[in-house]
Structure formats: C-alpha cells, structure tokens
C-alpha positions as CSV (number, residue, x, y, z in Angstrom):
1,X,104.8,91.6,68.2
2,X,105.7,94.7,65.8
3,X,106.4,97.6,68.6
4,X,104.2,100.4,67.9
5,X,104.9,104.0,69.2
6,X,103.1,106.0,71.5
7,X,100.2,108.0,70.0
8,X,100.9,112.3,70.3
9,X,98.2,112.2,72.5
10,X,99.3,109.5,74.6
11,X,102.6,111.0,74.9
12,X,101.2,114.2,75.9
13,X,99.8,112.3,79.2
14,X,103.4,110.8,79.3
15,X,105.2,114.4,79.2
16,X,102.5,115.3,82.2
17,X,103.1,113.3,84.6
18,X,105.6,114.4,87.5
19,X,106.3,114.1,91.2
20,X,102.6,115.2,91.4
21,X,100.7,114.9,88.8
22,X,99.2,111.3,87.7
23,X,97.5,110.7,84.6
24,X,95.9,106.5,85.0
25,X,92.6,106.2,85.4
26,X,90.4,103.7,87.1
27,X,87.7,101.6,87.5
28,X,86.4,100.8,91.3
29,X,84.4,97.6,91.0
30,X,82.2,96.7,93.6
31,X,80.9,93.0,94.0
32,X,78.3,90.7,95.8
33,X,81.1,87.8,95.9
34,X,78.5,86.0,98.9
35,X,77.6,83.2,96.0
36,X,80.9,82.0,95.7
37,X,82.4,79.1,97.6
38,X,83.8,80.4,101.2
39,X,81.4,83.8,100.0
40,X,84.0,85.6,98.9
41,X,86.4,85.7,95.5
42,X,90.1,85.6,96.2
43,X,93.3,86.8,94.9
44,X,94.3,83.4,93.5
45,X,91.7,83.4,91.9
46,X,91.7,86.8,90.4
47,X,95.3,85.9,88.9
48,X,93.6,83.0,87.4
49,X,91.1,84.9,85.8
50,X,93.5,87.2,84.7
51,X,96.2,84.9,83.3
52,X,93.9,83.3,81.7
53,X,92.1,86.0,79.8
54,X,95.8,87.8,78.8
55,X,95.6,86.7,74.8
56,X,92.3,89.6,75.2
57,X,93.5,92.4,76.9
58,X,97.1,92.9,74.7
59,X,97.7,96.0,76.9
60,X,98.3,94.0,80.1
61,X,101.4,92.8,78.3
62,X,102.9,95.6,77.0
63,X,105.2,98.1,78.7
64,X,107.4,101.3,77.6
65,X,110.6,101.5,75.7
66,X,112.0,104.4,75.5
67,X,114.1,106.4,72.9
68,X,117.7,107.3,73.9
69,X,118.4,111.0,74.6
70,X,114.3,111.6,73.9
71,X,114.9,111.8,70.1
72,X,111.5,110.4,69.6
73,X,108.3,109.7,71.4
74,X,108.3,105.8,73.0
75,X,107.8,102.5,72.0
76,X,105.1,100.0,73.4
77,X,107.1,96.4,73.1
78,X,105.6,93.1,74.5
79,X,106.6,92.5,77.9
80,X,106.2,89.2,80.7
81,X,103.6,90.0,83.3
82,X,104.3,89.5,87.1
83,X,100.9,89.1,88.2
84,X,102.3,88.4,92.0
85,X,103.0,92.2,91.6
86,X,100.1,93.7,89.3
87,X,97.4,91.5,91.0
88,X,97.4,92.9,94.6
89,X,95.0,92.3,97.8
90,X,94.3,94.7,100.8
91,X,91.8,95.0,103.4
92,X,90.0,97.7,104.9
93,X,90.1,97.2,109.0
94,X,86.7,97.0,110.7
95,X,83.8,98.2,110.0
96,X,84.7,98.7,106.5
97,X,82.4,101.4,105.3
98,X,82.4,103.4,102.6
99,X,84.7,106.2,104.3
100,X,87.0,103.8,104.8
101,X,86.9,102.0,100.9
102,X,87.0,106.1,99.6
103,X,90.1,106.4,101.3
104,X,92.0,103.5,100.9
105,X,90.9,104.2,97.1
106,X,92.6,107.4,96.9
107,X,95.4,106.3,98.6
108,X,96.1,103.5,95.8
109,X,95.1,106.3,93.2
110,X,97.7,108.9,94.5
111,X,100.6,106.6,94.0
112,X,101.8,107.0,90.0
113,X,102.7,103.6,88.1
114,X,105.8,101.7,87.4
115,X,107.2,102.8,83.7
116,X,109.5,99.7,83.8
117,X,106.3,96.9,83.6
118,X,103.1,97.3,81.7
119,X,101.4,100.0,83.1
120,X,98.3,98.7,84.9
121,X,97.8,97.6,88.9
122,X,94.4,95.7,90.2
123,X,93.9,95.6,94.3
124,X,91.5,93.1,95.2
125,X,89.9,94.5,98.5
126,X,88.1,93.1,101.0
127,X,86.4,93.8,103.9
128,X,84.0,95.8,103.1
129,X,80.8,95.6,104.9
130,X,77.3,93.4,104.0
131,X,79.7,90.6,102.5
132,X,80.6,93.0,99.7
133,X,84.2,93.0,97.7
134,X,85.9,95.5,95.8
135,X,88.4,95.3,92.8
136,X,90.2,98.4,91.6
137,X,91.7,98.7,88.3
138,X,94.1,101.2,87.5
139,X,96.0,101.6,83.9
140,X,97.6,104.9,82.1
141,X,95.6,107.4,80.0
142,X,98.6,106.4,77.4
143,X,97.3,102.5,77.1
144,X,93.7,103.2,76.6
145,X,91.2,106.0,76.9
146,X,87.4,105.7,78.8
147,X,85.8,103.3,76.1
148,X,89.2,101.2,75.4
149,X,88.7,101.0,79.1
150,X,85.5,99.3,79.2
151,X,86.3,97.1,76.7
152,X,89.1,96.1,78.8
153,X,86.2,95.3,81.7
154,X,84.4,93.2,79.4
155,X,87.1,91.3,77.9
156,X,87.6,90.2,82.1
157,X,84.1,89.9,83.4
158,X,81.3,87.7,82.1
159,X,77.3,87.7,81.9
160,X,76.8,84.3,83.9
161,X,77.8,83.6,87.1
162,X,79.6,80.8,85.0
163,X,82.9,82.2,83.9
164,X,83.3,81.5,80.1
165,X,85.8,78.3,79.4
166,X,88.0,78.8,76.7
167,X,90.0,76.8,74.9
168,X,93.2,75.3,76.5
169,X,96.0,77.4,75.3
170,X,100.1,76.8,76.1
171,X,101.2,79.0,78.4
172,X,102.3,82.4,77.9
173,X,105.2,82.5,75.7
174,X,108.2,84.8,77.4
175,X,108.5,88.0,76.0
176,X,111.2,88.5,73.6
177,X,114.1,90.8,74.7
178,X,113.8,94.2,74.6
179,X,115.1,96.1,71.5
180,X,119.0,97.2,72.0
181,X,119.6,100.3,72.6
182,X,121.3,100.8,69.0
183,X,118.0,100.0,67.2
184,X,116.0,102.6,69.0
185,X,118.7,105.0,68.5
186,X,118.6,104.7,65.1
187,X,115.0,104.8,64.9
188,X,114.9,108.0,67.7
189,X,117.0,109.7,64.6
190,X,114.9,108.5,61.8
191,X,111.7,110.5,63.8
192,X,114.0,113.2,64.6
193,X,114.6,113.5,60.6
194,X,110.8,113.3,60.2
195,X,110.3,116.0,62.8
196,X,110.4,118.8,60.9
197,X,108.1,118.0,58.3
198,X,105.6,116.9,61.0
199,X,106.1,120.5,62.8
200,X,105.4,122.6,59.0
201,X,102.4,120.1,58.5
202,X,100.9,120.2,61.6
203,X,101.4,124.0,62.1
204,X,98.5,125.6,60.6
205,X,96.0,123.6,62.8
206,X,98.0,124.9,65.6
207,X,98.3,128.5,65.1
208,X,94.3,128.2,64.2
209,X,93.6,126.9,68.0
210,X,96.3,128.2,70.1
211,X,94.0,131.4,71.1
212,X,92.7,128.9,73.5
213,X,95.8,127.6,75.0
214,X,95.9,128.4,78.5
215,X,98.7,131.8,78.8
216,X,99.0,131.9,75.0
217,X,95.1,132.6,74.9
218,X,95.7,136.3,76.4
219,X,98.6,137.4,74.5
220,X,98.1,140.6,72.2
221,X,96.9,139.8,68.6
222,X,96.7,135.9,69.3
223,X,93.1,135.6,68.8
224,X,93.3,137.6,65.3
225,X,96.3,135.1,64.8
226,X,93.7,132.3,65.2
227,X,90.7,133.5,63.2
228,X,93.2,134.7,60.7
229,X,94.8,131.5,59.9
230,X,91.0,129.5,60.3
231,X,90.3,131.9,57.6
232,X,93.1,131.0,55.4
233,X,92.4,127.0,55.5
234,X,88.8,127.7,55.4
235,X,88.4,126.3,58.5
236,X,85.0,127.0,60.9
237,X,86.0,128.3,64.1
238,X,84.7,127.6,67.4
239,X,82.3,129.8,69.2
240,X,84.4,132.2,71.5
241,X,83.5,131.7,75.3
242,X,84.6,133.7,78.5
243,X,87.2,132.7,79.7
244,X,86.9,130.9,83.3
245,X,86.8,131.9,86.7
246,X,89.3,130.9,89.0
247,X,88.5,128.8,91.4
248,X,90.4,127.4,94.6
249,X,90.3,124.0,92.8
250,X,92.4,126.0,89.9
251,X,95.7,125.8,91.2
252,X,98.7,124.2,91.6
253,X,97.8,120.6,93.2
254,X,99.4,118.3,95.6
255,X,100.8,114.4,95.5
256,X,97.2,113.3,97.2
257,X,94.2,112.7,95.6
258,X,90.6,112.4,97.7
259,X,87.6,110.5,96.1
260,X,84.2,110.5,95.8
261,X,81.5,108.6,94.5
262,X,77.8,107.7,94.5
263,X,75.2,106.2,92.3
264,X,71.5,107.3,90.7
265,X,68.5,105.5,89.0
266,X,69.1,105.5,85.1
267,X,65.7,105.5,84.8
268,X,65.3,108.9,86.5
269,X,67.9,110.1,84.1
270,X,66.2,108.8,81.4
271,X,63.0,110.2,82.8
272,X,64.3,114.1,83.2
273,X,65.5,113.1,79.6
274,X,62.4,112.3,77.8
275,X,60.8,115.1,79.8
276,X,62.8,117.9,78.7
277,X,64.2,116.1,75.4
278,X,67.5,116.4,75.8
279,X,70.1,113.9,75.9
280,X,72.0,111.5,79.0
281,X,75.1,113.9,78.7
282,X,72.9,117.1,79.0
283,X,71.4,115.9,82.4
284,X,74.9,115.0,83.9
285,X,75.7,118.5,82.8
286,X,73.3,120.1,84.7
287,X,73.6,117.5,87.6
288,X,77.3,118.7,87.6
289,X,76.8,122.3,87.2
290,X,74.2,122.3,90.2
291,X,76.2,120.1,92.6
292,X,79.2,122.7,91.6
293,X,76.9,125.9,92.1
294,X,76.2,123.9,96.1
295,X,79.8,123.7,96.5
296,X,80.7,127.0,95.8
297,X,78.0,128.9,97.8
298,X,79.2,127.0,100.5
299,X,82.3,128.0,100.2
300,X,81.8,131.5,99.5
301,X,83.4,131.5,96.0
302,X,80.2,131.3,93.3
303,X,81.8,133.3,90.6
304,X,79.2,135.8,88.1
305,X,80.0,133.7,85.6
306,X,79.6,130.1,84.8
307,X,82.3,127.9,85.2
308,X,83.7,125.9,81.9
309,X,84.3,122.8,81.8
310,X,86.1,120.2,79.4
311,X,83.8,117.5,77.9
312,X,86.0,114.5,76.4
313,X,84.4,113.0,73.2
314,X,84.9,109.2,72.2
315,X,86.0,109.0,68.0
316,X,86.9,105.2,69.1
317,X,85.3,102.5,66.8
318,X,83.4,100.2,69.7
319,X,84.9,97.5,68.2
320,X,88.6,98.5,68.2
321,X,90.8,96.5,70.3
322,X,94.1,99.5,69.4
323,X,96.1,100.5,72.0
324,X,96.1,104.6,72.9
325,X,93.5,107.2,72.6
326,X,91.0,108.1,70.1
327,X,88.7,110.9,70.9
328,X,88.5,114.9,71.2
329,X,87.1,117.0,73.6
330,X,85.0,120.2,73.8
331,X,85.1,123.3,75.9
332,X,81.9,124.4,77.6
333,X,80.5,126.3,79.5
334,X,78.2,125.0,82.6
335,X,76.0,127.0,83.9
336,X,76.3,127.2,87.8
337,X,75.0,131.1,87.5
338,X,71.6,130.0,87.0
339,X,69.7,129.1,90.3
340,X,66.5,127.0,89.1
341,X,67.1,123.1,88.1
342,X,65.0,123.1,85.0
343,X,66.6,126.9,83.6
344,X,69.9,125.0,84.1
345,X,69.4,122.1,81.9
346,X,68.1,124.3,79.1
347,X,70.8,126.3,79.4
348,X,73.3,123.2,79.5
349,X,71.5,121.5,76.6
350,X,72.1,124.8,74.3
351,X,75.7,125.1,75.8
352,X,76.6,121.3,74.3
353,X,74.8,121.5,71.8
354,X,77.1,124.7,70.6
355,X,80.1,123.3,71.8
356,X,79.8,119.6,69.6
357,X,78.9,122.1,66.4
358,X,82.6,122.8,67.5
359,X,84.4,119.6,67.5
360,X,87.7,119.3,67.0
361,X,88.8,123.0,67.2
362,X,88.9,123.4,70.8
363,X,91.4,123.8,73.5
364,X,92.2,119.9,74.1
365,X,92.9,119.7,69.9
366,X,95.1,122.8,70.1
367,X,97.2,121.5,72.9
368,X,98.5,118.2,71.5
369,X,98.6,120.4,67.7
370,X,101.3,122.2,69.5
371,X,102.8,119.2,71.0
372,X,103.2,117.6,67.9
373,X,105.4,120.2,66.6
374,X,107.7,120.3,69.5
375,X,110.4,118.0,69.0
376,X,110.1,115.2,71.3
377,X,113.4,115.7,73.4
378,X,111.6,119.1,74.3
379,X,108.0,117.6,75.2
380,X,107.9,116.9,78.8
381,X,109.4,120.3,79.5
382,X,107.0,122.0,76.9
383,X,103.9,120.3,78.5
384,X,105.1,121.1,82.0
385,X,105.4,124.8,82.0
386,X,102.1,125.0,79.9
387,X,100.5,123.3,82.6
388,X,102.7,125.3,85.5
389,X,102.0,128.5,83.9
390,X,98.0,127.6,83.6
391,X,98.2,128.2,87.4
392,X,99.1,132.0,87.4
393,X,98.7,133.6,83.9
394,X,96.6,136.0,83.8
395,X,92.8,135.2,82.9
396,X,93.6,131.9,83.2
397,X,92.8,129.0,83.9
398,X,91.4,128.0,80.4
399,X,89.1,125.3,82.0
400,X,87.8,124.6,85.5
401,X,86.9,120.7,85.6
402,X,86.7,117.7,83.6
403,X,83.4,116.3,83.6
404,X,83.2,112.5,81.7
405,X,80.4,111.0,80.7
406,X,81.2,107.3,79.5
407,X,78.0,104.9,78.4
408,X,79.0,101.6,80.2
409,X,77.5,98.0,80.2
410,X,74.2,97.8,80.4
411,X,73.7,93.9,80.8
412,X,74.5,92.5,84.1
413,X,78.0,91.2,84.3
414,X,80.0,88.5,86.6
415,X,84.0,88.6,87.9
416,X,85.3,85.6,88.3
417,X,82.2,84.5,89.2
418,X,81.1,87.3,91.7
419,X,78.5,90.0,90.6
420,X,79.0,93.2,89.7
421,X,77.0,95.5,91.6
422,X,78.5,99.0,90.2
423,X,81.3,100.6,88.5
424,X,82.8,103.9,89.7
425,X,85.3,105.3,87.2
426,X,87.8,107.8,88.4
427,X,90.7,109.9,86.5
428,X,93.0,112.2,86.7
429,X,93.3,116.0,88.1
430,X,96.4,118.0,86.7
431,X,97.6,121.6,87.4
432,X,94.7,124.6,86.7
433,X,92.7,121.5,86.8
434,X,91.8,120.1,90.3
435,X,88.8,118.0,90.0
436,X,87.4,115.5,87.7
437,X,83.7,114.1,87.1
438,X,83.0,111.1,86.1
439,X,80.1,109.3,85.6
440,X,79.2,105.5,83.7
441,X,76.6,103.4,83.2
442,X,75.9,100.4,84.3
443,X,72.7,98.6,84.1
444,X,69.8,100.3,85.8
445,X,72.7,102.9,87.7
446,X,74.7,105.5,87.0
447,X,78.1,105.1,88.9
448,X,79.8,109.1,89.9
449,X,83.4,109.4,90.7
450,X,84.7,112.5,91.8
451,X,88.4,112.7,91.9
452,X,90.0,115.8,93.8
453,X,93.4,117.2,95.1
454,X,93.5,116.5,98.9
455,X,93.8,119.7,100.2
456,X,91.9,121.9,97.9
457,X,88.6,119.9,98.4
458,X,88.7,118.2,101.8
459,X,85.0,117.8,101.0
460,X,84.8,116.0,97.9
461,X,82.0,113.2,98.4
462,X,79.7,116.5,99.0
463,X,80.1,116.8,95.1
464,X,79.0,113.3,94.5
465,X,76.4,113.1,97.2
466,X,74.6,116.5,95.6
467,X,74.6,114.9,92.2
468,X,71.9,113.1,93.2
469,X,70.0,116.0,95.2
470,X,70.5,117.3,91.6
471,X,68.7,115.0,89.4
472,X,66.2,114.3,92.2
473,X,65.3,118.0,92.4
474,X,64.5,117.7,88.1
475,X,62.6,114.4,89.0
476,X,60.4,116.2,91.5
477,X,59.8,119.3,88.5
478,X,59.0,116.4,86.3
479,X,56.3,115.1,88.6
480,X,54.8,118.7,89.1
C-alpha cells in the first residue's frame, strides 16, 4: 500500500496522549450468544470472523511509522496482524453482573495501546449473567473517528444470524518491510521544508479562533486580536459564551478511568422529539444537562451558570472507508441552571441551534489551527502544556464535558453469529476535561456511556442511570 500520513487532527490525539491521558475509543458490545452451538460464541471463532473480514476493515492492518527526530507528523504503513494478541478473552468471576462487566471495562479502557502494532485490541468476555457475552472493541481516535467507527462494526457483524460467506481469498499476504529509516528521513525533511508555508497559510484561521483557546482565551487584547482578524478575512465569528465553571471533574486526571452506561426507548426520544419539535441531539442535551444538574446538587457544586460543553460534529461522507477523522465540533452551552425538564430542552434546542450557525470557528477548530503551525518536532510538547495549563489558568477551563451523540445501526445486527443486543460507545477524558458522554443508536435503544477519571467521579453510573430519570421525566410532561 502507498503509506499515508497522519491527518493534523489525528496527530493532535497522538501529541495527547501520555502516561495518563488515552485517547482510543470503544465500542462495548453486548450479545445473546444462547443460539449458537455450546450457547455461547468463542474466541476462535472471533479470530475467524476477524481474519476473515481483514480485506474490509484496512485499519486493522495498519500501524505507525514514525519520522526520525519528529521532523514530520507519522506514517500509517501496512502491517501483519497478530490476532493471538489483538483478539483477547476474559471472564468476569461469578455472578457476573453489571458492576462487575463496568469494571473490568474500565480496567481494559485505562490501559493505552501498543504504538508498535495496529492500534486496535478486542476482549471477548464472558461470563456475564442470563447467558449473555460481551465483546469490547477498542481502536485510537487517530485511525477512525465515531462514524468511521461504526462503519468498522458493520463491516464485522451481519443482519442474519447467517454470517455472510465470501468468496475464498489466499491468505493474507505478509506485510512488506517497513520503510528504512533513510526514506522517512528524507521525507521528515521534505515536510519540514513545507512547514513554513503551512504555518503563514494556516495562520490567519488561527489568530481568528485562538480567543477561545483554553489560557490564550484570557490574555489582554486576544479577543480584539480575534474579531480583528475575522474581520479582515471576512469571516463570521462565533457567538461569544461565558466562559465555564470549574468543576471538580475539571482538573488534572489520573491513569484510571470508571465507566458507566445504560440504555432508553428510542421511541420515547423520538416521542419528547415530535412533541417539542426539536431534534434527537437536542433531547440528549437536555438529558445530559439534567443528569449533570443531579450530580452536582448532590455534590454541593451547581455553579450559577451553565456548564459548556463540546459537541463533536461528523463532516464524514457515510460512505468513506478513509482512515483518520473528518468532523468539527461546537462549543455550547448546557443548561443545568434551569430546574424544569421542559424550560431545559427549549433552552438546549436554542443553545445548538446557535452553536451549529457557528461551525467551524470554535474552540476544537482553533486548537488543531494552532497545531498545524507548530512544527511537528514541537507538537507533543505544544499540545501537552495547552492541555496542563487548561487545569489552572485563570477562567479556565474552556469546556467542561464532551457529550457525543453518534446515530448508529438501526437494523438488527449478528456477530459471528450471536445477536447484538446493544452497543455502548465510550471515549476519552483528557486534562480540564474529565468526563465524556456518549450516546448511539441502535435499533429501538439508545446505548449511554459515561466515561470518567477514577477518583474525581467515584459515582459515575449515577450519570448514566439519571439520563433515563431524565427523558422519563419529559415523557411524563408529554403525557400531561
């Protein structure tokens, strides 16, 4: 295969990973394997499946090359698969219960991936209890973003019981040798060449966003820097919002992760929906805002103000198969100041509807502009004391969660055979940033994964479980 580099945005999740800080996401499928022979699906035959269905997932063979001395960002080069390592099996111990499958989940989510093979693990787990199985999937935010992800799940499951035959192929070719170390040098200095040019072109859409940097944000004359140089390029800038309240998920986190999930009707979603006519994403919204505004009056902590949270966006053609990321994000706020249900998803709806007018000149967009015009041997250390000094600047943090909301499959599909009951996705928490919502659809649910730091939110599956007391309370206004 040609190598192709790492996208800037793909490299920025490179640069901010450390000895803490993980930045794969997952998918936590749960199955019904009881129809298969011996009622229950094995790893042999998950390594089947999966060797078998390698030519359609490209990103299960392809691992990192670097540049010598950092000249340029990485390489993605074709790699052999060891599926004796990537294709794991574990079981939970007796009774296997949820509890248990949460934490054995975060323990496998906690642990960062191996940059010298393709960067993607899958634990079979069994165990669990009422005959059920679980398969978790984890694979860097470099590789593929939320709906590469999916696609990924597809290109593995089926919508009959039946696995799909394909044709006979010949095995696996090996994967050629890696490039020398001469060739990427040479190429490390032709980018390092091209460098400069990249910084000039890409520094007017910087200097137009960086207000909302975390720490650069609250510098004297920044903002007037901003709108200035929006006015200059003629360039609509984003509606200015508070900046966010800290929070005691806002802080520096730890190596452990703790996870959460639950599930809701679609239909009652879709119900609150038509209701109020507002979209899927604004319910979540206020879902999230309301299990939040629980949390914190719990906790003693409910700031005046309404937290803010980042919203990724998908640009990403459903019927690309690229490697990397193609999507943008918005900065909004959520309203977990207002008390009633209903207020809160008006005020949400109005809040993302603001914030989309917006796209593309927010805080995630500004962050990998500035990237981009570091020079690459300079990245990792750029991104890392952004995101250290996003702990302690003043008025920061910039953002207080990540809330994700990714449409999933909606016809009901088969691994290897055993059915898929629900998907949970889960990703990654980062300094400033301590928790991350995530919901999908699948079918007639919607799957929530709450990912957390260990200590800052012992509590997490509170989050996950109030979700639901959240769209159940707007399905009980609906009824009234």
């Amino acid at each position: 295969m040609t190598m192709q580099q790492v996208d800037d945005l793909g490299a920025t999740y490179l640069a901010a990973e450390n000895e803490r800080v993980r930045t794969h996401t997952a998918a936590l499928v749960l199955l019904d394997a009881t129809a298969l022979p011996g009622g229950a699906l094995t790893v042999a035959q998950l390594r089947e499946l999966v060797l078998e269905r390698l030519d359609l997932v490209p990103a299960f063979r392809r691992r990192l090359a670097g540049v010598p001395l950092g000249l340029d960002r990485p390489y993605w080069i074709e790699s052999d698969v060891e599926l004796d390592y990537h294709v794991r099996e574990v079981a939970l111990p007796a009774p296997g219960n949820d509890e248990q499958l949460r934490e054995q989940v975060a323990r496998i989510f906690s642990r960062p991936l191996d940059r010298g093979r393709p960067l993607w693990e899958m634990y079979l787990i069994q165990g669990l209890t009422g005959g059920r199985s679980a398969v978790l999937t984890k694979i860097h935010h470099a590789i593929a973003d939320a709906r590469a992800g999916v696609q990924i799940l597809t290109a593995l499951t089926d919508t009959t019981p039946s696995p799909r035959r394909r044709a006979a192929s010949p095995p696996h070719p090996s994967a050629p040798p890696p490039p020398a170390s001469l060739t990427m040098l040479f190429r490390g200095l032709r980018g390092a060449v091209r460098q400069p040019v990249r910084a000039v072109s890409g520094l007017p859409a910087a200097l137009t966003g960086i207000d909302e940097l975390p720490v650069f944000g609250t510098m004297p004359g920044v903002r007037l820097l901003g709108a200035t140089t929006a006015f200059v390029r003629r360039k609509r800038r984003h509606t200015a919002i508070a900046r966010a309240p800290r929070t005691s998920f806002n802080r520096r986190i730890s190596r452990q992760r703790r996870i959460g999930f639950a599930t809701v009707a679609l239909d009652d979603v879709r119900l609150v929906k038509n209701h109020f006519a507002v979209s899927v994403n604004d319910v979540v919204m206020a879902m999230s805002a309301g299990a939040l505004r629980r949390w914190l009056l719990e906790h003693a902590e409910l700031p005046a103000q309404s937290l803010t949270a980042v919203v990724p966006v998908a640009l990403r053609d459903p019927r690309s198969t690229d490697l990397g990321n193609d999507l943008s994000a918005v900065v909004v706020p959520i309203p977990t100041d207002v008390d009633d249900p209903a207020a809160r998803l008006a005020v949400a709806h109005r809040a993302m509807l603001a914030a989309l007018r917006d796209l593309g000149t927010t805080a995630p967009d500004a962050l990998v502009d500035t990237i981009r015009m570091v020079p690459p041997a300079f990245a990792v250390r750029t991104v890392q004391l952004l995101s250290r000094l996003n702990t302690w600047a003043p008025r920061t943090p910039a953002m207080n969660v990540n809330i994700s909301n990714v449409r999933g499959p909606q016809e009901p599909l088969y691994l290897a055979g055993a059915e898929v009951k629900s998907i949970v996705p889960l990703a990654g928490i980062t300094d400033g940033l301590g928790l991350n919502l995530t919901v999908l659809s699948y079918r007639d649910r919607l799957a929530v994964g709450v990912v957390a730091d260990r200590d800052q939110m012992p509590d997490v599956q509170r989050i996950a479980d109030w979700m639901g007391d959240e769209l159940a309370a707007l399905v009980k206004f609906v009824a009234h």
